[in-house]
N, C-alpha and C positions, 0 to 999 in steps of 0.2 A: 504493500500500500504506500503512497505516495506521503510525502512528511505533513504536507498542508491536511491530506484528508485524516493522519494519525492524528494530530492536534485536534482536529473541529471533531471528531470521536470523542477524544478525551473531554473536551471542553463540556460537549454533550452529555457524558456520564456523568461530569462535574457537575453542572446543572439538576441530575437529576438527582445525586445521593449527596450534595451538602448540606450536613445537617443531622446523618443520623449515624455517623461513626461513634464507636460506644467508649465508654470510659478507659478500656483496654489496648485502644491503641497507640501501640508505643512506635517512637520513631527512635533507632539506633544510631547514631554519628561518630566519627572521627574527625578529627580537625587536627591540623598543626595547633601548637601552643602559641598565639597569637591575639593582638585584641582585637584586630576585624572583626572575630565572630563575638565576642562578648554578649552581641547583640540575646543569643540563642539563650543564656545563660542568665541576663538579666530576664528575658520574656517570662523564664519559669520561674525566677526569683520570684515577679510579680502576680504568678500566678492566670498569665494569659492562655498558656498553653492548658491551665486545666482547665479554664472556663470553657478552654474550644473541646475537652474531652479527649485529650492527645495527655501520651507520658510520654517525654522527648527524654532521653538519654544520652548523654555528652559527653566522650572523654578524649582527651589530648593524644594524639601520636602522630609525632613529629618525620617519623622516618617513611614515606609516601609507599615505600613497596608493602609495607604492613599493609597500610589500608587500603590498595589494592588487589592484592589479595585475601583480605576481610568481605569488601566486596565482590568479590570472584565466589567463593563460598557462600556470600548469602547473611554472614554472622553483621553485618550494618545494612541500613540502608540509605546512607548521607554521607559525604563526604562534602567538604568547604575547601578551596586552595584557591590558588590561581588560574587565568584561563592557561597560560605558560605553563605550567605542573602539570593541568588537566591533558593537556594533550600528548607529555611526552612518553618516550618509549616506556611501557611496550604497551603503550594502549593502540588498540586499531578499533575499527567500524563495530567491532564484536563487542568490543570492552566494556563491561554494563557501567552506568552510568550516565546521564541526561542533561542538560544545562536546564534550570527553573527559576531561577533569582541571581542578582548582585546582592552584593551585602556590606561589600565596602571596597573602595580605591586609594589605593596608595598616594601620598602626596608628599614623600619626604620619607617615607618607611626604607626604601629602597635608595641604592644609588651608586656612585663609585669613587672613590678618594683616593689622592695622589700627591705625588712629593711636589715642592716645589719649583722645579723643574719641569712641569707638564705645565703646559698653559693653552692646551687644549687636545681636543680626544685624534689631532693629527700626531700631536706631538709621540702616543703612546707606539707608533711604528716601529718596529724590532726591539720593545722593553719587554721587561717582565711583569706580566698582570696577574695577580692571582684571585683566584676567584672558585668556590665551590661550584660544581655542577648542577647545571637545570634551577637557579637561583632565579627570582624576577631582576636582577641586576644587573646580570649576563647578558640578558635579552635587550635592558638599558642601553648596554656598552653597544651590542650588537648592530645594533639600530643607529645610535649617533656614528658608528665605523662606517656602515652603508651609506651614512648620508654624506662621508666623505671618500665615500668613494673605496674602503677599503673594507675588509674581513677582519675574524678573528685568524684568520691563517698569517695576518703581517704581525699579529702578534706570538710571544710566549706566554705559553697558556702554565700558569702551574696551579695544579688543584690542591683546596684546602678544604678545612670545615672553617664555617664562615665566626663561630665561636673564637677562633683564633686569629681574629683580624688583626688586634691589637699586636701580637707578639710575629704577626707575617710581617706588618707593615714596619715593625719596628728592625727589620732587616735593609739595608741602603740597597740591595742589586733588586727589592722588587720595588716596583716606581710606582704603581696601582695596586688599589682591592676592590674590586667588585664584593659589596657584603650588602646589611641592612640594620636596622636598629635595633636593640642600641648599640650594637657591636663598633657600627660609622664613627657614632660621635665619644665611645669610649678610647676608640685607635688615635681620632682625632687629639681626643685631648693630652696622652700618653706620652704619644711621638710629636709633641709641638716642635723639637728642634728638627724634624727636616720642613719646617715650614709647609703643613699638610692645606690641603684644600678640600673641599669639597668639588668634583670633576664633574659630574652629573648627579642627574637629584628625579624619582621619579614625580617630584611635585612640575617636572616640566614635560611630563610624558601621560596620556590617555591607557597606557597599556597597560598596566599590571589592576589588574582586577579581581576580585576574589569573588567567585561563585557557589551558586550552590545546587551541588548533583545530588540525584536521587536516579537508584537504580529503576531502568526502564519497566521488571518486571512488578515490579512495587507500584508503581506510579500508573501503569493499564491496570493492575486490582485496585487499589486504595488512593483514585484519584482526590478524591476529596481532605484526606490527609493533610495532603501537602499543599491544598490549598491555604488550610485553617493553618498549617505551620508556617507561610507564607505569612498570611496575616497577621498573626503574634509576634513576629521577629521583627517586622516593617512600623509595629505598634511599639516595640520596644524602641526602636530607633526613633520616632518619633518624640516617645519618654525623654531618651537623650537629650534632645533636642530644645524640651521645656522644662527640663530638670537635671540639668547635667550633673549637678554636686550630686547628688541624690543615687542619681545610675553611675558613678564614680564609685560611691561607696559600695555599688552593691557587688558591680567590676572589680574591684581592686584584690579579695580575698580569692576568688577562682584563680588568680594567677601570680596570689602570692609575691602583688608590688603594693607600694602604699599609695594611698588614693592619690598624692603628689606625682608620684611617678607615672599611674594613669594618665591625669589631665595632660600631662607632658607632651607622651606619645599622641595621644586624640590630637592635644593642641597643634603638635608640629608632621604627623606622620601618616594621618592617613583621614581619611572621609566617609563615613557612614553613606551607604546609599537608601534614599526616603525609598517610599512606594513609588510615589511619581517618576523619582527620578530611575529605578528599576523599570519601570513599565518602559518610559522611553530607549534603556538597555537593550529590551529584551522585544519592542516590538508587541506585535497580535498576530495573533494565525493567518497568515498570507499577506505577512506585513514587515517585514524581517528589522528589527533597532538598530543601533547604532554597535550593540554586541558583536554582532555578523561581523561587522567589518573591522573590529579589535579582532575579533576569532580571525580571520583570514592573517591579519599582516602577523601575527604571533605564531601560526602555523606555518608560514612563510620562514620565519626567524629560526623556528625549530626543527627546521627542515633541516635549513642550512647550516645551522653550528651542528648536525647530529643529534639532537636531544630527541629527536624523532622521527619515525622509521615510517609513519605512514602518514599520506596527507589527509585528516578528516575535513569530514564536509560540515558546514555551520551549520544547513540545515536541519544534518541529519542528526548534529550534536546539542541543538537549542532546541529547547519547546517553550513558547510564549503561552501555552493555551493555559496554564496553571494560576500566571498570575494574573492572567485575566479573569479567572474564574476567581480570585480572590479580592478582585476588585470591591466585591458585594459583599466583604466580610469587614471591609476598613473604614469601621462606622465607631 
């Protein structure tokens, strides 16, 4: 069946069974340890998700082959990362999981820093860059390379764990790190005498996105679910928005920073996405958003550094029809 006619299906089912999912249904996730999702985590603080009759279930793992093979099994049905993550090896066309929401966009989370000696992303031609694999940074770097015209093949690539930014950069022969926060501005303030900079910053980039998948088989049975989880998360982020001390506090103990150190990251690293502004993401069934075309040029990116072995189709990887059917729930 064709993606537009699977959508207007779903939407249709949606339509016709929101409303009577029973107190038992539980939704499973994995997430990176991140505050993007916070979002999921305040909604049941406040108790949204039980009013909609959902037990949503939360736990952090950081290391993405776990939770695609959690999902492969069946033992989650959610996952949250990046559209960059989402796509890389070894996912192909088969690979369960769906795109149904944003949830939030990096604005300063991500980026890449350099000695002072680089005074722009031509300069980094035959240095040493280090950078963990398959990172939303990589793709940063990649991206401004391309716009001058060059690859990561005119660079030295040396991989790291992005944890160890500080003690990489604090070596003179690497001249970059592709990392993210707070790792950035820890390196930064550590290694002050090689005169560091900030080199790139994803507050000047549309691409690193964090999404939220739901396995395809889940989602044709228990369309309505995800819609009502849809609308609790999008409720909480709204919360944020008119109460921020308030969802600071409630944020801060799930990841074990103090509410200071919350408002920091929120303040300077990344951006919650409303419903409105998801809905325009993501589009309506036979309507494709602004997502399509982050999904294309990031599929593009990950092509071409290797981080992925098959090209997906947006199509077939987006379903808008979910949050449209939750439109009628954000009241």
């Amino acid at each position: 069946m064709h993606k537009t006619a699977v959508s207007l299906a779903v939407a249709a089912l949606l339509a016709a069974t929101l409303g009577t999912a029973s107190a038992a249904d539980t939704i499973r996730i994995l997430t990176p340890t991140w505050l993007g999702f916070a979002p999921v985590l305040v909604a049941k603080d406040l108790g949204y998700f039980e009013a909609a009759g959902l037990d949503v279930d939360l736990k952090f793992e950081d290391d993405r082959s776990n939770v695609m093979a959690a999902m492969a099994r069946g033992d989650i049905d959610m996952d949250m990362r990046t559209v960059g993550e989402h796509q890389g090896r070894p996912r192909d066309a088969s690979t369960p999981g769906v795109i149904i929401g944003t949830i939030d966009k990096s604005v300063g989370g991500d980026g890449v820093i350099a000695d002072g000696s680089i005074n722009s992303v031509a300069d980094l031609k035959g240095k040493t860059i280090a950078a963990e694999p398959n990172i939303p940074a990589r793709l940063l770097l990649q991206l401004a390379l391309k716009e001058q015209g060059m690859t990561l093949a005119d660079l030295k690539i040396k991989e790291i764990a992005t944890a160890d930014t500080a003690a990489v950069f604090a070596d003179s022969s690497i001249s970059a790190v592709a990392s993210y926060e707070p790792a950035m501005s820890q390196a930064l303030k550590v290694n002050a005498g090689r005169n560091p900079k900030l080199l790139l910053s994803s507050k000047d980039s549309d691409i690193i996105i964090d999404i939220i998948t739901v396995r395809k088989d889940e989602l044709a049975a228990h369309p309505e679910k995800y819609a009502k989880f849809l609308a609790a998360v999008y409720k909480a982020v709204d919360y944020y928005k008119t109460n921020p001390a308030d969802y600071i506090k409630l944020a801060a103990p799930h990841f074990g920073l103090s509410e200071a150190e919350v408002k920091d990251i929120l303040d300077t690293s990344l951006n919650y996405t409303s419903f409105a502004e998801a809905q325009e993401m993501l589009g309506a069934p036979g309507t494709p958003g602004k997502l399509y075309g982050i999904f294309d040029t990031v599929m593009g990116l990950n092509l071409d550094n290797g981080a992925a072995d098959t090209k997906l189709d947006a199509n077939q990887q987006i379903d808008p029809s979910v949050i449209a059917a939750a439109a009628g729930l954000m009241k």
